[in-house]
C-alpha positions in Angstrom: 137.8 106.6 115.3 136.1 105.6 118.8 137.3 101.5 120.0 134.4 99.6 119.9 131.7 98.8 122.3 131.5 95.1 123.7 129.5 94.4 126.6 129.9 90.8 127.8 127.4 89.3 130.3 128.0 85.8 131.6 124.8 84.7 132.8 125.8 80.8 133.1 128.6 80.5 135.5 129.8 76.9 133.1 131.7 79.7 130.8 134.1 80.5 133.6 135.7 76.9 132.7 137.0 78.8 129.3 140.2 80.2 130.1 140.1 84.4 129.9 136.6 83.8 128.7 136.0 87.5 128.8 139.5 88.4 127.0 138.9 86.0 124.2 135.1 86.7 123.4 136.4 91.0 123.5 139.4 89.8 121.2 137.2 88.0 119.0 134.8 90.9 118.6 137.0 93.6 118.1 139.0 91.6 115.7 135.9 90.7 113.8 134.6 94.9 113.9 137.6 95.5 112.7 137.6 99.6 111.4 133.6 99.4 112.0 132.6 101.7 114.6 130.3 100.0 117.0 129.0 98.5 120.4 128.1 94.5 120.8 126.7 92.6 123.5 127.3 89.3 124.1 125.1 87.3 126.3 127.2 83.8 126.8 124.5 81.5 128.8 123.3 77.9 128.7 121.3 75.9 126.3 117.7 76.8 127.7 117.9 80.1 127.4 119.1 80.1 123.7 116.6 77.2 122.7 113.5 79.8 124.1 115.4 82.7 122.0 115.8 80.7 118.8 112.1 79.4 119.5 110.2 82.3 120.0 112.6 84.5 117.5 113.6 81.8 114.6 110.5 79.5 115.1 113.3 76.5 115.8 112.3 74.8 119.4 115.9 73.8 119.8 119.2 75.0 121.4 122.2 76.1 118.5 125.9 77.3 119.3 125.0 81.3 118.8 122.1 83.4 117.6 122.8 86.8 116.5 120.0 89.5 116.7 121.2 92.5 114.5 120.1 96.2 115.8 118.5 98.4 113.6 119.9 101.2 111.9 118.3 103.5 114.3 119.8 101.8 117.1 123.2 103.1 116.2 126.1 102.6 117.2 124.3 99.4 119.2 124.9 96.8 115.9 123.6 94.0 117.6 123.7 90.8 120.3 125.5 87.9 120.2 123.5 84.7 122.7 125.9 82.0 123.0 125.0 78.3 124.6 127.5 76.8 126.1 126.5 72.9 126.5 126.3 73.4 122.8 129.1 74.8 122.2 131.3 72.4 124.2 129.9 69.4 122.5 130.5 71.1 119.0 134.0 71.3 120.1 134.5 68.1 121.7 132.9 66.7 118.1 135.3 68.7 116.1 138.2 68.0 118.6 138.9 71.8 119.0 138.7 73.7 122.4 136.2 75.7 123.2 138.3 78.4 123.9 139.4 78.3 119.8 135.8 77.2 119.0 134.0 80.5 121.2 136.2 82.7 119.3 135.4 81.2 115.9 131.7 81.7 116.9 132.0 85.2 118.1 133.7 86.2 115.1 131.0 84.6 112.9 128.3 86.0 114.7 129.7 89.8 114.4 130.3 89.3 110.9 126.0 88.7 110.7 125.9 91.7 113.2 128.0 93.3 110.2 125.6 92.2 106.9 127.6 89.1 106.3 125.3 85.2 105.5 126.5 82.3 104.0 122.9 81.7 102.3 124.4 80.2 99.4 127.6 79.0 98.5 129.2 82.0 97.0 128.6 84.4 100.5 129.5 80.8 102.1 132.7 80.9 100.9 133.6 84.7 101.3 132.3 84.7 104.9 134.4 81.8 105.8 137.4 83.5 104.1 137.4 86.6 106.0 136.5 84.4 108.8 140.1 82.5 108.8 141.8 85.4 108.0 140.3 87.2 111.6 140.8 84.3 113.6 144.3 83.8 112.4 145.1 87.4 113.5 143.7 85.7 116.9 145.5 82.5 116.6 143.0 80.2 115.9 143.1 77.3 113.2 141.8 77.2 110.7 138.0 76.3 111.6 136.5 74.7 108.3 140.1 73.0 107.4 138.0 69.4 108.3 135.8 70.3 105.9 137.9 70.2 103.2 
């Protein structure tokens, strides 16, 4: 079996604050592939850029922590992109008094698992996804994500 594929482009220079930003975001990938074979980019960049993606792609004319864009089959091995903001993603962490270093990786994770078929659409596919969720990121080290939730 051939190691996965991740491509990482940093095209807003803030992400450098993130400690081994390029380490974590390839550990949270490859953890999140798991035994898929596959390739991933992962564009991490600011808020403007991802509120023009989820506009013009999602019809949403507002910035969010990460967009996934799935390949399609034909595209294969390519499974997908990951678009991260990172003003967005700071102040979601700051709200939920996580770093962003933990908080990147839980999004990364999340956003190959929807590279891989997985939604949280209702509450049953919720609850699986955020399952295998915890159970990747604590393979990472990572807390628990949702256990504020509770």
């Amino acid at each position: 079996m051939a190691a996965p594929v991740i491509d990482i482009e940093i095209e807003d220079e803030a992400w450098a604050t993130v400690p081994d930003v390029e380490a974590r975001v390839q550990a949270a990938a490859s953890a999140a592939l798991g035994d898929v074979e596959g390739a991933v980019v992962v564009l991490l960049t600011d808020d403007a850029a991802v509120q023009d993606l989820n506009a013009r792609f999602r019809g949403r004319d507002r910035p969010t922590n990460v967009l996934s864009f799935p390949a399609p089959e034909t595209a294969r091995p390519h499974l997908g992109d990951l678009v991260l903001a990172h003003g967005v993603c700071v102040a979601e962490a700051a709200e939920q008094n996580k770093t962003v270093a933990d908080h990147l990786s839980h999004l990364v994770v999340h956003g190959v698992l929807h590279l891989r078929g997985r939604d949280h659409e209702d509450e049953a596919e919720a609850e699986a996804m955020e399952a295998e969720e915890r159970t990747i990121l604590a393979t990472l080290g990572v807390a628990d994500p949702y256990a504020g939730d509770r």
